[in-house]
N, C-alpha and C positions, 0 to 999 in steps of 0.2 A: 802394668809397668808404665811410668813416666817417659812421654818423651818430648814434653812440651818444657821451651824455652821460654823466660819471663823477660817483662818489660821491666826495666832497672830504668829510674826516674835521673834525669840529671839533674844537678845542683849546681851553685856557685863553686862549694870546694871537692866536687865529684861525683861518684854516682851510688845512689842509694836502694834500699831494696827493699820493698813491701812486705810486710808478712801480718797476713789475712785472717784469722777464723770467725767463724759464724755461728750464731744459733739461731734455729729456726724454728719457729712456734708451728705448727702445724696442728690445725681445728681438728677434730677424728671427727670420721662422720659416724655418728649415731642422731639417733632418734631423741635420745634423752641424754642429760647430763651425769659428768662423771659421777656424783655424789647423791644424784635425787634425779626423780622423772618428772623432770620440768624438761618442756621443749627447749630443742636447739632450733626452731625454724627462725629466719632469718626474718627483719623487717616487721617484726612484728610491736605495734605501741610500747611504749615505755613502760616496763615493772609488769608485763602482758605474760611473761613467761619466768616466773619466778616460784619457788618452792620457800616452804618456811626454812628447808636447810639451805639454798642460797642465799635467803637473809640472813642467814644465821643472828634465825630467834632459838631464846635460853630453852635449854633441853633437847635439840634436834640432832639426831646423828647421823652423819653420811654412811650411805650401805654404797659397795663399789660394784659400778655398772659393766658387766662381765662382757657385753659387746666392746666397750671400750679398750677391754685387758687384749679382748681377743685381736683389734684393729692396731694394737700396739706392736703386738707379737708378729703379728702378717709383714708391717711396716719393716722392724727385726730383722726378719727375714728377709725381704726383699731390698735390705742394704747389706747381707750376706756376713752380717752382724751375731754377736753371742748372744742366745738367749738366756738370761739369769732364771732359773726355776723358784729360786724367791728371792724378795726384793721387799722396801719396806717404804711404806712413807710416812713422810717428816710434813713439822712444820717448819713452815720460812715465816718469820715475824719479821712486817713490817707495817706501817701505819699510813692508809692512804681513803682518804673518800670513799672512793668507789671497791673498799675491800671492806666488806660488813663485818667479816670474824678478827681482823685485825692481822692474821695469818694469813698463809694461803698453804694449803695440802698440795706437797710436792714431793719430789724424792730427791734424793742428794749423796747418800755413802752409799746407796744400794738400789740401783736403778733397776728397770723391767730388763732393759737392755744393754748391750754392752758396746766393746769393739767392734766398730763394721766399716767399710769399706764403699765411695761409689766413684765408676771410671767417667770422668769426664772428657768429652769430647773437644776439641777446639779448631777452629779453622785449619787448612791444608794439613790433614791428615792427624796432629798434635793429638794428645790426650796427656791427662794428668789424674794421677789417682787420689783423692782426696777421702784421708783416714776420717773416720767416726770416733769421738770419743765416747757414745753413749745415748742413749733415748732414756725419756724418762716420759712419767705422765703428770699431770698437774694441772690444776683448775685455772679457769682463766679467773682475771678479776671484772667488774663491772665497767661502767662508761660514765665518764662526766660531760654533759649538757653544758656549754659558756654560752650557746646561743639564744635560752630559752627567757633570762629576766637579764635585766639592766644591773641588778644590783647583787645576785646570786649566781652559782652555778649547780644545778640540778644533777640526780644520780637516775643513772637505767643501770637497773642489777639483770637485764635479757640476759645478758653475757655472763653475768658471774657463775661459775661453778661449769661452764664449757670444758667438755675435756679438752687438753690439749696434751701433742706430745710435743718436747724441748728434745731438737736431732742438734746435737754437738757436735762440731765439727772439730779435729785437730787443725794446728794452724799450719796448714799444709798449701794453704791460697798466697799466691804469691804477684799477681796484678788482678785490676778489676776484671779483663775480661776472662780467668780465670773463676773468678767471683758468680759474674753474670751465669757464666755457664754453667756453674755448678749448681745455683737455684734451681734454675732451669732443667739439668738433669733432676736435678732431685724432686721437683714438683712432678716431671712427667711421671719415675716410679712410685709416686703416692699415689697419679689418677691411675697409672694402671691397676694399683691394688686396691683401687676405692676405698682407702684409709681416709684420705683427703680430698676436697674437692678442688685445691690451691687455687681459690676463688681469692686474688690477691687485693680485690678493688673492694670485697667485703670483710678483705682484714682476719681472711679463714688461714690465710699464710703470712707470717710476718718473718722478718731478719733483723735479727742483731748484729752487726757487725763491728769485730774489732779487729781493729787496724793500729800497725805501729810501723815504723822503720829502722833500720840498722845501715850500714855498710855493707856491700855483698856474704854473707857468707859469716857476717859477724856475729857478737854475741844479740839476745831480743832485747830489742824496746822496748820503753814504756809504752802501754797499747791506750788508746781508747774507744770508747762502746757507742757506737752510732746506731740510736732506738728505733726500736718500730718500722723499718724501712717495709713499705708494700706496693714498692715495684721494682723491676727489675733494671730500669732504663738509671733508677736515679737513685741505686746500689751504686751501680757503676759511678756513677758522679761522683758521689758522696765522697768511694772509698780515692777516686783520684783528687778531688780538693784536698780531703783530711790527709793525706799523706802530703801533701806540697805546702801544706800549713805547718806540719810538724819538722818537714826539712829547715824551713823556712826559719823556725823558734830556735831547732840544736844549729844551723848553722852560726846565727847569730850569738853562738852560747849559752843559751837557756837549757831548758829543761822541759819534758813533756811530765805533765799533772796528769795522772790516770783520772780520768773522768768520763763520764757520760754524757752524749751530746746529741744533738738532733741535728738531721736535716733539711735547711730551706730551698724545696725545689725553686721557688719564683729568684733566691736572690745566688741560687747553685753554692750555697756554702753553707758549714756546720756552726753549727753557736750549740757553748754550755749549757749542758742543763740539770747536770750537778756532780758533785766529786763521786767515782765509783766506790760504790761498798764492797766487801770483800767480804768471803763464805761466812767467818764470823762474824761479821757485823748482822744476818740475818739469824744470828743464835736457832741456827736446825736444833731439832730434837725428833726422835719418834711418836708419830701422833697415837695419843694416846687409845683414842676413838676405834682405829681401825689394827687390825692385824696383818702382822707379814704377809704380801700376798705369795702363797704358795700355788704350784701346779705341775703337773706329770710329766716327763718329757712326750709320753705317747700323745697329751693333749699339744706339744709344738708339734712332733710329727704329722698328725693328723691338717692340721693348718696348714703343713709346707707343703706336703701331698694335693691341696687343693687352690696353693699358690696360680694365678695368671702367668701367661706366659709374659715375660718383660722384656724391656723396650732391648737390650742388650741382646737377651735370649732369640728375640723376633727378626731382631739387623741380620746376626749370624745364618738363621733362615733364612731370609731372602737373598742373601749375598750366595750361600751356598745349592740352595735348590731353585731358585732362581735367576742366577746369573746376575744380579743387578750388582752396580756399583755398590762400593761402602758409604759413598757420599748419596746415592739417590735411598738406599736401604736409610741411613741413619733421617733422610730428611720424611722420610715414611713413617718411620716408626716414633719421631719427636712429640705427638701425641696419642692417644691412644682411638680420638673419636679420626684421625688420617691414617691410620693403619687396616682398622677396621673397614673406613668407606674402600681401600687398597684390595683387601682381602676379598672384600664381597662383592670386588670388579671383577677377582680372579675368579672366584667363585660360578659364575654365571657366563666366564668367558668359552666358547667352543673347545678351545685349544689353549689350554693355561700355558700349559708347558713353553708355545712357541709365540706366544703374546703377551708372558708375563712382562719381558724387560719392555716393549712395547705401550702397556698397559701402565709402567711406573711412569714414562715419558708425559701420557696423557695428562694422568693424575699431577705430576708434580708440573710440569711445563704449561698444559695447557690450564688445568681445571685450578689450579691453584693458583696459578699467574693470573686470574679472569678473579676471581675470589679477593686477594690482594689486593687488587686494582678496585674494585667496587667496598673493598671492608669488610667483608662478610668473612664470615668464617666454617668450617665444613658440612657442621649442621644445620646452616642456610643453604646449603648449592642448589642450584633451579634446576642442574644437571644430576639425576640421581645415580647411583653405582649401578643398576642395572641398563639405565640409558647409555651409560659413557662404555660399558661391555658391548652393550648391541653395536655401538659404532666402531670399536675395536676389531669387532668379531667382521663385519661388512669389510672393513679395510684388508684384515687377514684372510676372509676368504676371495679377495678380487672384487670384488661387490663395486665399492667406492675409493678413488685415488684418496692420499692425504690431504690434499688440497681438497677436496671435495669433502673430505671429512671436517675441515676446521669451518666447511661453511654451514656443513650438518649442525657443527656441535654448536653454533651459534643460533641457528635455528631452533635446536633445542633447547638452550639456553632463554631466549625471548621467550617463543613460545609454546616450549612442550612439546610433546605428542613422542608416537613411538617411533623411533630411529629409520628402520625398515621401512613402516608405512608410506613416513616421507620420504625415502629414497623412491619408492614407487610413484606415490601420485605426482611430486614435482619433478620427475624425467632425470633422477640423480646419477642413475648407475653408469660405471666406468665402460667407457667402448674398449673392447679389448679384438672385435675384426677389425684384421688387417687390412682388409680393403677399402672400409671405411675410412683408415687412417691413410690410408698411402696416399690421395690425392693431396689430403693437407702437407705431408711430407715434399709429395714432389713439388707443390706449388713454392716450400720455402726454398727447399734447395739451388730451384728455378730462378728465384729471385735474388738469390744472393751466393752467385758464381762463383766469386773470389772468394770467399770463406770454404766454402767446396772443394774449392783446390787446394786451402790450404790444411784441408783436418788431417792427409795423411802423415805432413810432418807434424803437425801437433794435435795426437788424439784426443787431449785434454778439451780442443775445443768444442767437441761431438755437445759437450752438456748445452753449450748457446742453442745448437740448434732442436737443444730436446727441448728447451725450455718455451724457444719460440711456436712449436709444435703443440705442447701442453697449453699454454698460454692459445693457441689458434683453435684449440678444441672445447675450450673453457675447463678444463682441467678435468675433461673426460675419460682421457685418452689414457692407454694402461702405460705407463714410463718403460714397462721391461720392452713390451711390445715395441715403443715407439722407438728406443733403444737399438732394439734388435733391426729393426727396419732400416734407418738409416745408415747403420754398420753397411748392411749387404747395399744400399741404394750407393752411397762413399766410397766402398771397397775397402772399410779396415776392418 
């Protein structure tokens, strides 16, 4: 259920309203391409990874790569989507360089997949559910080279004949940071099902996005298709320039021309890049090469049965048998490689049960804040998920104050070693005898009279004098203890 409210753009004669939808190309990861077993590895020399059916030289025909069917289906599924038991593909004819067959094998009246569904999250609490109109699968086309001669541009067919799957979105997006977010959900449940690797900087995830405006609530605009976008930061841009250009045109009494257009990150604005075609102008047909793809329903259930657990399914877990917030749960589970390093803290901790919310705190405040700050990201941390348990665990059993811990974790951080050990050989652990403490006690309270006398009318101030204690102990000293001590030294 929706419960997010949208940004409405103002204008000269009032205020206007966005309205979003996306598609978004999504690489499958296989080993081999949809149509022939030519590699998909990435980086590899020009025309390095090509079949005679990606060239498509005369007589070659595509056989369908059943890992791909199967990554389609999982995808399906885990947007809570229909899955179609047959489906057909077509061609899309159109004429470009770096497309050898002059087509491209796609589907279009009868896709793998159907209606589906994903909840999108947004700041304080908001969500917005944003419909699926469809997944299909379809070959990517090749790459043109402008860099390589002065006078020519060169073809890499690496790319041609990649599977991909086109996840449709209804136009259900209504400002960019609905936009933003929904990529974003939607790439984390491809990595969780390893369908995709939304590697967006190597162009394994891309977004189309069309964008149009109305009046609140009124009839749709004319949209246009802003190409290829493969980031998320300069989605958002995009779609708030192209809307404030289109106000800009209907205010002044024009007209929006359905077209297709790209985005200039350096100059933040979209330029034409040519009038949009429409289903027929691609003259579909069924390809003639390949047969309806047909399959069992037992072969979906068998797949849904071995589905990962997802980012959705994973929040509700920690929120409910963990006690953690829905904002520390959602910021846990927004990848798949921080939920995992999460879990195998928990994993390893003494007492999961009374250190999990504990344990999120580290993770997201400390380990992630320290990560942030340096660049890195989870699968770099210097601090491993068994290291950052053991200092969990020290803290929960009395071992080491928090303060003593954030000096641990940095310790460990620079340089290493095992949590324990170093609390032993460099003198870490918490004094928790009383008598030990009490001279530091009496010596403050000795010294600062007047505050003395004043804690019975205000108990709030007891924290100054734990803190000067903690702080005189080098942050030894157990806080309940020193707590409790001064209570009875005071008399509240």
């Amino acid at each position: 259920m929706s419960t997010a409210t949208h940004k409405l753009l103002k204008g000269a004669t009032g205020d206007w309203e966005m309205v979003i939808g996306m598609e978004i190309h999504a690489q499958v990861t296989s080993n081999s391409k949809l149509f022939s077993g030519a590699s998909t590895e990435f980086g590899g020399e020009p025309n390095t990874h090509v079949s005679l059916v990606d060239a498509a030289m005369p007589g070659m025909l595509p056989v369908i790569n059943e890992e791909c069917v199967r990554q389609a289906v999982r995808t399906g599924l885990g947007l809570n989507a229909r899955i179609n038991l047959r489906s057909v593909f077509d061609r899309k004819n159109y004429f470009y360089p770096d497309l050898p067959q002059g087509y491209q094998i796609s589907q279009y009246k009868s896709p793998v997949v159907g209606e589906g569904e994903v909840l999108v999250e947004l700041d304080g609490g908001r969500s917005v559910t944003v419909g699926i109109e469809r997944l299909h699968l379809e070959q990517d086309a090749g790459k043109l080279l402008h860099d390589q001669s002065p006078s020519m541009s060169h073809v890499d067919l690496n790319r041609s004949g990649v599977a991909l799957m086109e996840i449709v979105s209804k136009p259900d997006i209504r400002d960019a940071e609905q936009a933003k977010a929904y990529v974003t959900k939607l790439r984390s449940i491809l990595r969780y099902l390893g369908t995709c690797d939304g590697d967006m900087e190597k162009g394994n995830l891309r977004a189309d996005v069309n964008v149009s405006v109305r009046r609140p609530g009124g009839p749709l605009g004319t949209r246009c298709e802003i190409k290829n976008m493969n980031s998320i930061t300069f989605i958002g841009q995009a779609i708030e320039y192209e809307a404030r250009r289109q106000i800009e045109i209907l205010e002044d009494g024009g007209a929006i021309d359905q077209e297709t257009r790209l985005y200039d990150p350096n100059k933040g604005e979209t330029r034409s890049m040519r009038s949009k075609e429409e289903a027929h102008d691609y003259r579909y047909f069924p390809d003639p090469d390949l047969l309806p793809l047909e399959f069992s329903q037992s072969f979906v259930d068998e797949l849904r049965a071995k589905l990962p657990e997802l980012p959705d399914q994973k929040k509700t877990r920690f929120v409910a048998d963990l006690g953690l917030s829905a904002y520390d749960a959602s910021v846990l589970v927004a990848e798949r490689e921080s939920a995992d390093f999460y879990e195998t803290v928990l994993d390893r901790l003494a007492n999961r049960s009374r250190d999990g919310k504990m344990a999120a705190n580290w993770v997201i405040n400390e380990l992630f804040g320290r990560l942030n700050k340096e660049g890195r990201d989870i699968t770099g941390s210097p601090v491993t998920a068994e290291q950052l348990a053991a200092i969990i665990d020290l803290i929960g059993e009395g071992t080491i104050s928090g303060k003593i811990a954030k000096d641990l974790f940095e310790i460990v951080w620079q340089e290493g070693g095992d949590p324990r050990a170093l609390v032993e050989s460099r003198g870490m652990k918490q004094v928790t005898d009383l008598s030990a403490i009490e001279k530091v006690v009496d010596d403050i309270i000795a010294a600062n009279p007047d505050k003395a006398a004043q804690v019975k009318d205000k108990p709030q101030s007891l924290g100054w004098f734990v803190g000067q204690v903690m702080k005189a102990s080098g942050g030894k000293a157990n806080p309940q203890s020193v707590n409790d001590l001064l209570k009875s030294k005071l008399g509240i």
